[in-house]
C-alpha positions in Angstrom: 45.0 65.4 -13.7 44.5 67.8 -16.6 41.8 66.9 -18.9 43.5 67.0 -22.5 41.8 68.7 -25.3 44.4 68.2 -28.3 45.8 65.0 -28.8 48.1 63.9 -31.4 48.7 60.4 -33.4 52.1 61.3 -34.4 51.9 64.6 -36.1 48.6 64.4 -37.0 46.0 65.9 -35.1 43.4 63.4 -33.7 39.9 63.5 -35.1 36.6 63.3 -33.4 33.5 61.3 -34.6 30.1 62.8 -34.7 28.5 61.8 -31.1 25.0 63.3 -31.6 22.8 59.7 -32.2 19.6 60.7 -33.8 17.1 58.0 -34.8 14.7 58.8 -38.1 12.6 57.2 -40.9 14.2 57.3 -44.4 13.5 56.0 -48.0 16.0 53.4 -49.7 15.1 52.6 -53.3 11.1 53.2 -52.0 12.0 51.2 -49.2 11.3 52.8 -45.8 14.6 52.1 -43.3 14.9 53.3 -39.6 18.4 54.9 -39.9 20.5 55.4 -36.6 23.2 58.2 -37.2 26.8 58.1 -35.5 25.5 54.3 -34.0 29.3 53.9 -32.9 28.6 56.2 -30.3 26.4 54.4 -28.2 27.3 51.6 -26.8 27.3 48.4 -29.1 24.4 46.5 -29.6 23.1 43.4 -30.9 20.5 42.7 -33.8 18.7 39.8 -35.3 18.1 39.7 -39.0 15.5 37.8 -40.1 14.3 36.3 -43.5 11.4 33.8 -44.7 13.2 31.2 -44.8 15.6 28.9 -42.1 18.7 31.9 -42.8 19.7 33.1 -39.0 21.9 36.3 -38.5 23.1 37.6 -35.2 25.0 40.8 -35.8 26.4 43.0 -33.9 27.0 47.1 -34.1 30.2 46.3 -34.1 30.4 44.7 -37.2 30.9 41.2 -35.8 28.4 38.5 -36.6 27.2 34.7 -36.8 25.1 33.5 -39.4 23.8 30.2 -40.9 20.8 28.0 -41.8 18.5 25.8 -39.4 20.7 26.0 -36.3 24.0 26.4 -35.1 25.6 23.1 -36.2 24.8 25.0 -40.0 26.9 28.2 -39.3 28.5 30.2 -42.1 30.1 32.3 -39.3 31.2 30.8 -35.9 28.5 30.8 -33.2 29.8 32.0 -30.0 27.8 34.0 -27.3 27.0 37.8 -28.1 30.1 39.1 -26.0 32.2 37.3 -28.2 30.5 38.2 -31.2 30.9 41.8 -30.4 34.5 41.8 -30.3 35.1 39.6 -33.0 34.4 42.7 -36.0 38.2 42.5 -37.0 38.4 39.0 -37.9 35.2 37.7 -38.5 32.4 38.8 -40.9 32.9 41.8 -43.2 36.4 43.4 -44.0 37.4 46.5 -46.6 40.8 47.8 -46.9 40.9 50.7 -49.1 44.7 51.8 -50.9 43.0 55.6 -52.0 45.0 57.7 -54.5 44.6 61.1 -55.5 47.5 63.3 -56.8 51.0 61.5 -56.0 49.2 60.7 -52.4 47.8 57.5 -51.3 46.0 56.8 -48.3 45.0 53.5 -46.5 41.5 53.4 -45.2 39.6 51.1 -43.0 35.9 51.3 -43.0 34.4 50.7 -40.1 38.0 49.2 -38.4 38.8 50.3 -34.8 42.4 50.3 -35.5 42.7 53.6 -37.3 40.2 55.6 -35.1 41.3 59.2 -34.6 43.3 59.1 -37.9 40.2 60.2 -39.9 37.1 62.6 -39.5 34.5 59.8 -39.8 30.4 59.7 -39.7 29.0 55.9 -39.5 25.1 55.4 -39.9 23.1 52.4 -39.5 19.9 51.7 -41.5 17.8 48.6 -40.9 14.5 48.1 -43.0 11.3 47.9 -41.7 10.6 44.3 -42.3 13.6 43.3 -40.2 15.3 41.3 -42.9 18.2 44.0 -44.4 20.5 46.2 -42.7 23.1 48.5 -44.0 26.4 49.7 -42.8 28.0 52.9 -44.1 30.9 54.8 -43.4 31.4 58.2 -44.7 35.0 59.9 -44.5 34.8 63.3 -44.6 38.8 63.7 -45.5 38.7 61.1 -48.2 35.1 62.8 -49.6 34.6 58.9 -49.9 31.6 56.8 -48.2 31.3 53.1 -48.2 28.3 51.0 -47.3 27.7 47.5 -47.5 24.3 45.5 -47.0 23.3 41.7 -45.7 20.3 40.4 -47.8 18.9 36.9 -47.6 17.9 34.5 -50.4 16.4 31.4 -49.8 17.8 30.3 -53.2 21.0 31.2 -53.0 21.9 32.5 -49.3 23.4 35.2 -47.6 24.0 38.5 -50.3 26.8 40.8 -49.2 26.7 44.0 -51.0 29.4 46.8 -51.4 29.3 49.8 -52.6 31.9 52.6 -53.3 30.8 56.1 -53.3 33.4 59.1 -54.4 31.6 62.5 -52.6 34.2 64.9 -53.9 34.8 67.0 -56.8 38.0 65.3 -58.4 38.4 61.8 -59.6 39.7 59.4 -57.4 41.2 55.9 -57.8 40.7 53.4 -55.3 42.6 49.7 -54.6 40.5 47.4 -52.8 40.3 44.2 -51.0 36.6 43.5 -49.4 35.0 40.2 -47.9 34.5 37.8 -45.8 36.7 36.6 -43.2 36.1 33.8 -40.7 34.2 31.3 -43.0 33.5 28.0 -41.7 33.5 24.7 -43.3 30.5 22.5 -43.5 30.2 19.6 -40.5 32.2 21.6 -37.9 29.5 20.9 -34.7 28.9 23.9 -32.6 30.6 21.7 -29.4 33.8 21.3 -31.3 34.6 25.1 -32.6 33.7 26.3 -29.2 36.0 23.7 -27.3 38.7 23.2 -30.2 39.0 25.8 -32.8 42.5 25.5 -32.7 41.9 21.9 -33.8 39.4 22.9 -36.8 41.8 25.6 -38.3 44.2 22.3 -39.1 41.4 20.4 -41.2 40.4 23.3 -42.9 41.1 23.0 -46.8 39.9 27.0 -49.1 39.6 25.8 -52.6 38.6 28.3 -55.5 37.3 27.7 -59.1 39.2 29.8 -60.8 36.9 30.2 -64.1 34.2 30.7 -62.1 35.6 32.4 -58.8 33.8 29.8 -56.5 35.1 29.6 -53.1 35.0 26.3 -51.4 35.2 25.6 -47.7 35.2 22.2 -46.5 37.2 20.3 -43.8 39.9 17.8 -45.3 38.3 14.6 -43.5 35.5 14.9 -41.0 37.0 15.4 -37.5 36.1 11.9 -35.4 38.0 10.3 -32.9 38.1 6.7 -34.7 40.8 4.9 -37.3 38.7 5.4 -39.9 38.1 7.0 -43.2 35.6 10.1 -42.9 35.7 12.0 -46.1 34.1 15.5 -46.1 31.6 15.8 -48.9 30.0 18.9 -48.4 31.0 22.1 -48.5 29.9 26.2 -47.4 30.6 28.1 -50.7 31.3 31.5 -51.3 30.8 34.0 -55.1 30.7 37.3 -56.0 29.4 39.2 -59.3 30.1 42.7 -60.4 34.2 42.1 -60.3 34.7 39.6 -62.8 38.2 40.4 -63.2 38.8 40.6 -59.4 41.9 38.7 -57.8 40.1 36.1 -55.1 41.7 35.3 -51.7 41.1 32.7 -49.2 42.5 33.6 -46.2 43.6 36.6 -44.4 47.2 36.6 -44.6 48.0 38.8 -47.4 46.2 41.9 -45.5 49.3 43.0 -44.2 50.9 42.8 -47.0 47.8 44.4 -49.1 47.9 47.5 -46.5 51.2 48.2 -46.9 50.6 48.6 -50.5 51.9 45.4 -52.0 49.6 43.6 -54.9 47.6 40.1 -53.6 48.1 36.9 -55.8 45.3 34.9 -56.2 45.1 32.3 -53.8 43.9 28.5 -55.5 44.3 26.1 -52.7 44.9 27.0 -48.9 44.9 24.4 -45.8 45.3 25.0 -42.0 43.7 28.5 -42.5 40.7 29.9 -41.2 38.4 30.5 -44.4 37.9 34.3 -46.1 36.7 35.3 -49.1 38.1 38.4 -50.7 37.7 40.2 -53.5 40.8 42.7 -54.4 39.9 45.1 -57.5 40.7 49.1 -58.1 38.6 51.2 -59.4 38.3 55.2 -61.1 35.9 56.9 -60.0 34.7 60.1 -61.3 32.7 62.9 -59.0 29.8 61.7 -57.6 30.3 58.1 -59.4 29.7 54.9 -57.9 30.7 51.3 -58.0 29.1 48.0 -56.7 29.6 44.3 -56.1 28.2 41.7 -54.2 29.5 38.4 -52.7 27.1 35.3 -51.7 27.6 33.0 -49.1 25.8 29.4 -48.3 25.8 26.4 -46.2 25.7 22.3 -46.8 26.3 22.3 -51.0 26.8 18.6 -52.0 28.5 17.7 -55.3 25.3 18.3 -57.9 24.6 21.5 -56.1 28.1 23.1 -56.5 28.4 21.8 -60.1 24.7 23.6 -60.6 25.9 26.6 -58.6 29.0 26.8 -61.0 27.0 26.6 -64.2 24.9 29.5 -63.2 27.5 31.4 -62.9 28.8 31.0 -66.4 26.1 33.8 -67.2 26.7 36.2 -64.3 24.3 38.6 -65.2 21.0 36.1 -65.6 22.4 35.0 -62.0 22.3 38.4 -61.2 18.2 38.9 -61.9 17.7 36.0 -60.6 19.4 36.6 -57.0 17.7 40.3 -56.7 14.2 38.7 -58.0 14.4 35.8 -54.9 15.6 38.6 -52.7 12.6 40.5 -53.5 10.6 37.9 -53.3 11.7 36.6 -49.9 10.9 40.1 -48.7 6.8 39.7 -50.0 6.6 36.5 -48.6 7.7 37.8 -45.3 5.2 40.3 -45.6 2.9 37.5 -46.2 3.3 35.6 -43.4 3.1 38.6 -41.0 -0.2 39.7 -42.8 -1.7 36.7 -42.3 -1.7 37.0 -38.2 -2.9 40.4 -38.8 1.0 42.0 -38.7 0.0 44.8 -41.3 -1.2 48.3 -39.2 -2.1 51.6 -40.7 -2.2 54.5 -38.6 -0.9 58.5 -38.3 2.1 56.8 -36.5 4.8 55.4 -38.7 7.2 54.1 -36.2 4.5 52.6 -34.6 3.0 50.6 -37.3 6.4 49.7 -38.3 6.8 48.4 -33.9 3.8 46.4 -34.2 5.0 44.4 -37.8 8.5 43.7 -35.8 6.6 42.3 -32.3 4.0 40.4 -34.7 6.8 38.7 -36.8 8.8 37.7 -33.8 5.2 36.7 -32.5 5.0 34.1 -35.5 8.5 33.1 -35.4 7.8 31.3 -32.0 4.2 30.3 -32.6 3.8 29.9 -36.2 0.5 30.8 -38.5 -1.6 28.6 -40.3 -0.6 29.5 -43.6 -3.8 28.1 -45.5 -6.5 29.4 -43.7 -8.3 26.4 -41.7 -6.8 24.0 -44.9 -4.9 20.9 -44.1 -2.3 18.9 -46.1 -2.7 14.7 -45.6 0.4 14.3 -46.4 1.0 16.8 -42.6 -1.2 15.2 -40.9 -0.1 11.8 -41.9 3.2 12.4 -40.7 1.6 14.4 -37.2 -0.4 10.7 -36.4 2.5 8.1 -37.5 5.2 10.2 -35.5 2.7 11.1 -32.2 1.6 7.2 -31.8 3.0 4.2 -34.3 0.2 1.9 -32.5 -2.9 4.9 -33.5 -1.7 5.1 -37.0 -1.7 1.7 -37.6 -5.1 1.1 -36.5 -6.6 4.3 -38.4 -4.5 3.8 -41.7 -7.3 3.3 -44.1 -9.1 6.5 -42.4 -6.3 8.5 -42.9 -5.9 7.1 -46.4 -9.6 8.5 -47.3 -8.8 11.7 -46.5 -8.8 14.2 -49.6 -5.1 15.1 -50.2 -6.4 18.4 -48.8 -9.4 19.3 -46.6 -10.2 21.7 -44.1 -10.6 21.8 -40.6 -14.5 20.9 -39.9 -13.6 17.7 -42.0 -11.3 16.8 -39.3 -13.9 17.4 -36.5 -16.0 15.5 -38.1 -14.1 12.3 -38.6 -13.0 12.8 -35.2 -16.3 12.3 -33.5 -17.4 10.0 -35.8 -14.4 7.5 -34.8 -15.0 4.9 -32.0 -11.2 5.7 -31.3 -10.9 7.6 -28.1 -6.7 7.6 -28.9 -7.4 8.7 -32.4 -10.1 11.6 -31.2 -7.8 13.3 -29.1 -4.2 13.4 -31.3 -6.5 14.6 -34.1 -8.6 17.8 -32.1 -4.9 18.2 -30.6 -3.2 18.4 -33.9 -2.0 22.1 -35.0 -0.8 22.5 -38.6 1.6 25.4 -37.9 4.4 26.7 -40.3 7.2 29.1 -39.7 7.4 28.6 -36.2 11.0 27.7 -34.7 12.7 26.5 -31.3 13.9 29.6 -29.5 17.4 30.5 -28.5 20.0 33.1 -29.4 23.6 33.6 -28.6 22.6 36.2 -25.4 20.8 32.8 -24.2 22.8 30.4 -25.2 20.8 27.6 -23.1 18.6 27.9 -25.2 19.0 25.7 -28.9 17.2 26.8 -31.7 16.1 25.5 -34.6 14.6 26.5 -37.3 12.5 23.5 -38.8 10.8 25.4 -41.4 10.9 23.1 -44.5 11.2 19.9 -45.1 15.2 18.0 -45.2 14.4 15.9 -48.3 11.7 17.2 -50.1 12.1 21.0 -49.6 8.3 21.5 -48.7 7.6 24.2 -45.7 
């Protein structure tokens, strides 16, 4: 059999992609990235992001990712294994359909979509910061003179920050019809058991709301899914919001992509049941040489009633949100760099990549065993809750002791009391205790036997 050298998708002549993969260090904003050029060659691969707080992101090359807050039962995203995650790019996780015009001509483009490969001369690059906790996507069409990117950021505030951006690399103006988002957003209180055994099931409780004056996207179930007669009403919700496109029509669900590609116009979407979730914002824009646009859309889990009303008034004033959202963004980044400093994470030598090697394996170090974050310091109110959980009958008889202690103290006041007690039971839970922070249960979706957890603050009072 003849190897072919020319093929044709109708009477356009295939294109290749870039297969040379080169690795290097670049600056972003003064922030040092690894960057992988033409990643799509390799095979794909899967990434964790992390952040400071309980945020989880599995991602894949691909495009295709789960995401959430504490554990799987808290997903934004579905959680499936990483197989499945990999092949789910098209349908769940980030989306951009581009209408391009220039002259009388307008072309439809896909970033990062298999389904249009060959139709295009295409680069893709992949750019993940050094602290682990950003990643960047982007997509440069050499035919179009366009490049796309878009970035996942975490706030602990707020949640997971999606941005866009739309970059015109040629020498005329160009004007380009959008729809970009989020597809395959869950609802809160789907358990991880029940999507993966009856998705089919969850699609028909699912209820897409949007606040029109504000262009909040709710995503909630329309009764809790039990097997009982009786009422369960749904009271939480995952939200979705974007700034930058304030005059942006909002979809969501999916099913006016088809329509959108072909080059109809989307009407907003209000109120959609039975659908799986998305969050899209469609928008055109001019762009000049050289010019650039950019948006962002933010994604949490588990809003009650006050929150969303909070989250709704904030966005009233879009740009105070704004500063606010990159300020905690930034801020999550220090205190990552905090709690990696403080087991000694933070190397300087001739060797970039390799201090950059050693922060990653010291972070992932912590994330499993935890750091004490205050020095040899200890909070009562900790180890009050260590003794009454680790034996009822202890506690009780070493109340008042406990009670004496200074609400914080360090750790040779501890010795101390412990030898000084005549309680053998007391002595040992209290030279046992460890006040760690930050460290997690283990597990991923390429080991999904493993449950994690990530138990970093407090349920009700929001302490770590």
């Amino acid at each position: 059999m003849k190897e072919e050298k020319i093929i044709f998708l109708g009477d356009q002549l295939m294109q290749g992609h870039d297969v040379v993969v080169k690795g290097e260090e670049v600056k972003i904003d003064a922030e040092s990235y690894y960057k992988i050029s033409n990643y799509d060659a390799m095979r794909p691969f899967f990434m964790s992001i992390v952040s400071n707080s309980n945020h989880w992101m599995f991602l894949s090359s691909t495009g295709g990712l789960s995401a959430g807050r504490k554990n799987s039962e808290f997903a934004l995203f579905p959680y499936y294994t990483d197989d499945k995650i990999t092949e789910s790019a098209e349908f769940t996780g980030s989306k951009t359909i581009c209408l391009v015009e220039r002259g009388n001509k307008v072309s439809l483009w896909e970033p990062f979509s298999s389904k249009y490969d060959g139709v295009y001369k295409v680069s893709r690059n992949l750019y993940k910061n050094a602290y682990g906790n950003k990643i960047r996507f982007e997509e440069i069409n050499h035919d179009l003179d366009l490049s796309f990117t878009y970035d996942w950021n975490s706030s602990d505030k707020y949640g997971y920050v999606r941005k866009s951006e739309l970059t015109n690399l040629g020498t005329d103006a160009v004007r380009v019809r959008f729809a970009d988002g989020l597809q395959n957003l869950m609802p809160y209180g789907v358990e991880t058991a029940l999507q993966q055994a009856s998705s089919n099931l969850v699609d028909a409780y699912k209820k897409c709301e949007l606040e029109k004056e504000s262009g909040l996207g709710l995503f909630s179930l329309s009764a809790v899914i039990v097997d009982k007669a009786e009422p369960s009403e749904a009271l939480r919700v995952n939200v979705a919001w974007s700034l930058d496109r304030p005059n942006s029509t909002k979809l969501l669900c999916s099913k006016q992509l088809d329509a959108f590609r072909k080059g109809a116009v989307p009407t907003q979407e209000v109120d959609i049941k039975a659908e799986r979730g998305a969050y899209f914002v469609c928008d055109e824009v001019n762009l000049e040489a050289g010019a650039s646009e950019a948006w962002s859309i933010v994604a949490d889990v588990n809003k009650g009633p006050v929150e969303v009303a909070d989250l709704m008034a904030a966005l009233s004033d879009p740009q105070a949100l704004k500063a606010e959202l990159l300020a905690d963004v930034q801020e999550g980044s220090q205190h990552l760099v905090e709690l990696v400093a403080a087991s000694d994470g933070l190397q300087l030598t001739n060797d970039r990549l390799l201090n950059i090697r050693h922060f990653a394996n010291t972070m992932f170090n912590i994330m499993r065993g935890g750091i004490f974050d205050d020095n040899y310091n200890i909070e009562k109110a900790d180890f009050d809750k260590y003794m009454a959980k680790a034996n009822k009958e202890v506690y009780a008889r070493t109340a008042d002791l406990i009670d004496g202690l200074e609400d914080v103290f360090d750790l040779q006041t501890l010795k101390a009391l412990a030898e000084a007690t005549p309680d053998e039971d007391f002595k040992r839970l209290a030279l046992e205790y460890l006040p760690l922070k930050f460290s997690r249960r283990h597990g991923d979706p390429s080991r999904p036997w493993n449950k994690f957890s990530i138990n970093t603050r407090d349920e009700v009072s929001g302490e770590k």
